[in-house]
N, C-alpha and C positions, 0 to 999 in steps of 0.2 A: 175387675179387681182380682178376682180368682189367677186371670195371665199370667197379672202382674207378679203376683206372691212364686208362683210357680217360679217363674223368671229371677227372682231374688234367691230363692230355694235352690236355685240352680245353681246359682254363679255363687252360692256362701259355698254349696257343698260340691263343689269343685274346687274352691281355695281349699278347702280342707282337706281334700285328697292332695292338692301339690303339695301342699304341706307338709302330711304327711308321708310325702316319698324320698323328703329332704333332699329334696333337686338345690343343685348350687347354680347362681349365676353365673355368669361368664361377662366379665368385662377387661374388652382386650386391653384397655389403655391402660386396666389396674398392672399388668404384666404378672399376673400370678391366677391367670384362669386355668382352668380344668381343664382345658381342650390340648392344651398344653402339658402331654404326654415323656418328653424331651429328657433323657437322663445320661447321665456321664455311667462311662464303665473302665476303670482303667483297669490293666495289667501289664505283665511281662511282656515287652516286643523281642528284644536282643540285648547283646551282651560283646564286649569286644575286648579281649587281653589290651589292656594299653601298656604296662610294664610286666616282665619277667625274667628272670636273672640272664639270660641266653639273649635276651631281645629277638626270639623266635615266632614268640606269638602262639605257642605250644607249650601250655601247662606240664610242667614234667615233674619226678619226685624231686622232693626238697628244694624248689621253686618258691619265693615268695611272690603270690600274683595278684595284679592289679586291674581289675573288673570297671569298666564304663557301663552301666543299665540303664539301656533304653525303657521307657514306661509308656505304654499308647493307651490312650483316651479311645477304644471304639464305640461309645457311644455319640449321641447328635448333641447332646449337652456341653460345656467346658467343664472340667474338674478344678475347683477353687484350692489354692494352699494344701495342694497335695505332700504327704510324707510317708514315707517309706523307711521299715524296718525289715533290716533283712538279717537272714539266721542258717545256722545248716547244724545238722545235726551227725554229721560223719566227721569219724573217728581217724580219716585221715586230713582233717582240716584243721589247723588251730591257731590263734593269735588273730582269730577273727573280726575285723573291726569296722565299722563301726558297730557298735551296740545300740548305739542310739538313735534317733529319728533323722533320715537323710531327706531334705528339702529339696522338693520336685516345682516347687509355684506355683505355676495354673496352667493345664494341661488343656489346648482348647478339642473342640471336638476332632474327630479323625487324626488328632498330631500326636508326633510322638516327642517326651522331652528327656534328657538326659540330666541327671545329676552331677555336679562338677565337685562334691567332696574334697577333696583336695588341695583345691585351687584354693577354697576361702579360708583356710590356714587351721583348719581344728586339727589336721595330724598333720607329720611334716611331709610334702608336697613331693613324688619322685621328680626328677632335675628335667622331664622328658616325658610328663602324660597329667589328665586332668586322670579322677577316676571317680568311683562310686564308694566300692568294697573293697578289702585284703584280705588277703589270707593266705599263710602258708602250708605248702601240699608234704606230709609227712615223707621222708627217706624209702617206707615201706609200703607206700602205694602200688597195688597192683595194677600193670597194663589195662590199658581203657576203662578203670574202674570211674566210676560216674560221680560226684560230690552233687550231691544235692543241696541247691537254696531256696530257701520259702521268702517270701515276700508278704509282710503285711500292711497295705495299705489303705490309707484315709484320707480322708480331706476336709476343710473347714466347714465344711455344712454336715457333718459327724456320717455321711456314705462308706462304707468296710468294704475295702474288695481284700481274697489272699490268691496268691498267685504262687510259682514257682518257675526254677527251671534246674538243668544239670548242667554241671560242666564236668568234659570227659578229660582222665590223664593221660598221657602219651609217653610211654619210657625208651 
Protein backbone atom coordinates (compact mmCIF):
# COMPACT_ATOMS: atom_id res chain seq x y z
CA UNK A 1 0.00 0.00 0.00
CA UNK A 2 2.82 2.26 1.07
CA UNK A 3 4.28 1.69 -3.36
CA UNK A 4 1.14 2.42 -4.14
CA UNK A 5 0.52 6.03 -2.49
CA UNK A 6 4.26 6.71 -3.42
CA UNK A 7 3.35 5.94 -7.12
CA UNK A 8 0.05 8.30 -7.00
CA UNK A 9 2.36 10.85 -5.11
CA UNK A 10 4.45 10.74 -8.07
CA UNK A 11 2.50 10.89 -11.00
CA UNK A 12 -0.15 13.93 -9.10
CA UNK A 13 3.33 15.81 -8.39
CA UNK A 14 4.65 15.60 -11.67
CA UNK A 15 1.26 16.87 -13.28
CA UNK A 16 1.77 19.76 -11.22
CA UNK A 17 5.18 20.56 -12.22
CA UNK A 18 3.99 20.31 -16.07
CA UNK A 19 1.52 22.33 -15.26
CA UNK A 20 3.15 24.64 -13.77
CA UNK A 21 5.70 25.29 -16.60
CA UNK A 22 2.80 26.01 -18.96
CA UNK A 23 4.03 23.78 -21.69
CA UNK A 24 1.69 24.12 -24.73
CA UNK A 25 0.60 21.18 -26.92
CA UNK A 26 1.30 20.76 -30.29
CA UNK A 27 -1.22 19.43 -32.63
CA UNK A 28 -0.17 19.42 -36.05
CA UNK A 29 -3.65 18.93 -37.68
CA UNK A 30 -4.90 22.01 -35.37
CA UNK A 31 -2.27 24.22 -37.99
CA UNK A 32 -1.54 26.77 -35.18
CA UNK A 33 1.17 24.87 -33.12
CA UNK A 34 4.14 26.04 -31.55
CA UNK A 35 6.75 24.27 -33.40
CA UNK A 36 5.55 26.39 -35.99
CA UNK A 37 8.17 29.17 -35.77
CA UNK A 38 7.44 30.53 -39.63
CA UNK A 39 7.00 34.39 -40.05
CA UNK A 40 6.69 36.89 -42.87
CA UNK A 41 9.23 39.94 -43.09
CA UNK A 42 8.61 42.29 -45.86
CA UNK A 43 10.54 45.28 -47.27
CA UNK A 44 12.15 47.31 -49.89
CA UNK A 45 13.48 45.13 -52.83
CA UNK A 46 13.85 47.69 -55.84
CA UNK A 47 12.46 50.36 -57.58
CA UNK A 48 12.19 51.20 -61.47
CA UNK A 49 11.54 55.00 -63.16
CA UNK A 50 8.66 53.73 -65.36
CA UNK A 51 7.75 57.51 -66.43
CA UNK A 52 9.83 60.68 -66.62
CA UNK A 53 9.56 63.72 -68.74
CA UNK A 54 12.79 62.77 -71.13
CA UNK A 55 11.74 58.93 -71.17
CA UNK A 56 15.51 58.45 -69.87
CA UNK A 57 14.93 56.48 -67.12
CA UNK A 58 17.17 59.25 -65.14
CA UNK A 59 15.54 61.43 -62.49
CA UNK A 60 16.63 64.85 -63.55
CA UNK A 61 15.62 68.47 -61.97
CA UNK A 62 12.15 69.50 -62.68
CA UNK A 63 11.20 65.80 -63.76
CA UNK A 64 7.93 64.64 -62.82
CA UNK A 65 8.69 60.70 -61.90
CA UNK A 66 6.98 57.78 -61.84
CA UNK A 67 8.32 54.96 -59.36
CA UNK A 68 7.20 50.99 -59.73
CA UNK A 69 8.14 49.38 -55.80
CA UNK A 70 9.09 46.17 -55.72
CA UNK A 71 8.22 44.88 -51.93
CA UNK A 72 10.00 41.20 -51.05
CA UNK A 73 8.60 38.90 -48.31
CA UNK A 74 12.23 37.40 -46.97
CA UNK A 75 10.59 35.61 -44.50
CA UNK A 76 9.44 31.52 -44.82
CA UNK A 77 5.91 32.89 -44.03
CA UNK A 78 3.27 34.69 -46.87
CA UNK A 79 2.50 38.30 -45.86
CA UNK A 80 -1.52 38.58 -45.96
CA UNK A 81 -3.17 42.06 -47.39
CA UNK A 82 -0.16 43.81 -47.38
CA UNK A 83 -0.20 47.83 -47.69
CA UNK A 84 2.19 50.26 -47.89
CA UNK A 85 2.58 53.92 -47.14
CA UNK A 86 5.14 55.63 -48.47
CA UNK A 87 6.51 59.26 -47.65
CA UNK A 88 9.76 61.48 -48.08
CA UNK A 89 10.77 64.01 -46.27
CA UNK A 90 13.03 66.16 -48.69
CA UNK A 91 12.65 69.41 -49.62
CA UNK A 92 13.34 68.80 -53.26
CA UNK A 93 10.33 66.56 -53.68
CA UNK A 94 6.81 67.72 -53.80
CA UNK A 95 3.30 66.88 -55.10
CA UNK A 96 4.01 63.61 -53.64
CA UNK A 97 1.34 61.03 -54.12
CA UNK A 98 -0.11 58.85 -53.05
CA UNK A 99 -0.66 59.65 -49.48
CA UNK A 100 -2.60 57.03 -48.71
CA UNK A 101 -2.28 53.15 -48.25
CA UNK A 102 -0.95 51.50 -51.66
CA UNK A 103 -2.32 47.59 -51.95
CA UNK A 104 0.58 45.03 -52.17
CA UNK A 105 -2.13 41.69 -51.60
CA UNK A 106 -0.46 38.72 -50.30
CA UNK A 107 3.23 38.54 -50.63
CA UNK A 108 3.98 34.70 -50.45
CA UNK A 109 7.33 33.67 -48.90
CA UNK A 110 10.69 34.39 -50.78
CA UNK A 111 8.49 36.75 -53.64
CA UNK A 112 8.72 39.77 -54.45
CA UNK A 113 5.26 41.73 -55.55
CA UNK A 114 4.83 45.14 -57.10
CA UNK A 115 2.06 47.57 -56.87
CA UNK A 116 0.13 48.68 -60.01
CA UNK A 117 -1.26 52.13 -58.46
CA UNK A 118 -2.06 53.34 -61.45
CA UNK A 119 -3.54 51.13 -63.46
CA UNK A 120 -6.72 50.73 -60.99
CA UNK A 121 -7.70 54.35 -61.75
CA UNK A 122 -7.28 56.32 -58.18
CA UNK A 123 -4.98 59.12 -60.16
CA UNK A 124 -4.95 59.33 -63.80
CA UNK A 125 -2.84 56.63 -65.28
CA UNK A 126 0.53 57.87 -67.56
CA UNK A 127 -0.44 56.74 -71.37
CA UNK A 128 2.89 54.26 -70.97
CA UNK A 129 3.64 52.69 -67.31
CA UNK A 130 1.73 50.97 -64.31
CA UNK A 131 3.58 52.73 -61.19
CA UNK A 132 3.54 52.90 -57.41
CA UNK A 133 4.61 56.54 -56.35
CA UNK A 134 5.02 60.37 -58.02
CA UNK A 135 6.65 62.89 -57.41
CA UNK A 136 8.10 65.81 -58.76
CA UNK A 137 12.06 66.70 -58.48
CA UNK A 138 12.35 70.58 -57.66
CA UNK A 139 14.28 72.92 -60.66
CA UNK A 140 16.92 73.32 -57.77
CA UNK A 141 18.17 70.01 -57.02
CA UNK A 142 21.63 69.52 -56.58
CA UNK A 143 23.74 66.88 -58.69
CA UNK A 144 23.40 63.43 -57.21
CA UNK A 145 21.57 64.67 -54.43
CA UNK A 146 19.62 61.64 -52.91
CA UNK A 147 15.61 62.04 -52.09
CA UNK A 148 14.89 59.85 -49.62
CA UNK A 149 11.53 57.45 -49.08
CA UNK A 150 10.38 55.67 -46.08
CA UNK A 151 8.14 52.92 -46.34
CA UNK A 152 5.70 51.87 -43.79
CA UNK A 153 4.26 48.74 -43.94
CA UNK A 154 1.53 46.24 -42.76
CA UNK A 155 -0.54 43.58 -43.36
CA UNK A 156 -3.86 42.10 -42.20
CA UNK A 157 -2.79 40.03 -39.30
CA UNK A 158 -1.62 43.70 -37.75
CA UNK A 159 2.76 42.64 -38.39
CA UNK A 160 4.64 46.55 -38.94
CA UNK A 161 7.61 46.37 -40.98
CA UNK A 162 9.37 50.21 -42.04
CA UNK A 163 11.66 50.21 -44.66
CA UNK A 164 13.27 52.81 -46.93
CA UNK A 165 15.27 53.55 -49.79
CA UNK A 166 16.99 56.66 -52.08
CA UNK A 167 16.67 57.74 -55.25
CA UNK A 168 19.63 59.60 -56.60
CA UNK A 169 19.21 63.01 -59.18
CA UNK A 170 21.15 63.29 -62.20
CA UNK A 171 21.44 66.93 -63.80
Amino acid sequence: MKSLLKYIFLAISGNLFLLACDLKRDNLLEGDNDIDQRTAQVGYYSHTVVVDNNDDGIINNGETVYLLVDLKNSGSKAAMWVEATFSTTSSYASDFAPTTQVDYSNILAGSTQDSFYGVYGYVPTPAHGKYTIKFTVSNTTPDKAKIPIDISIVDGNGNTWSSSFDVTVQN
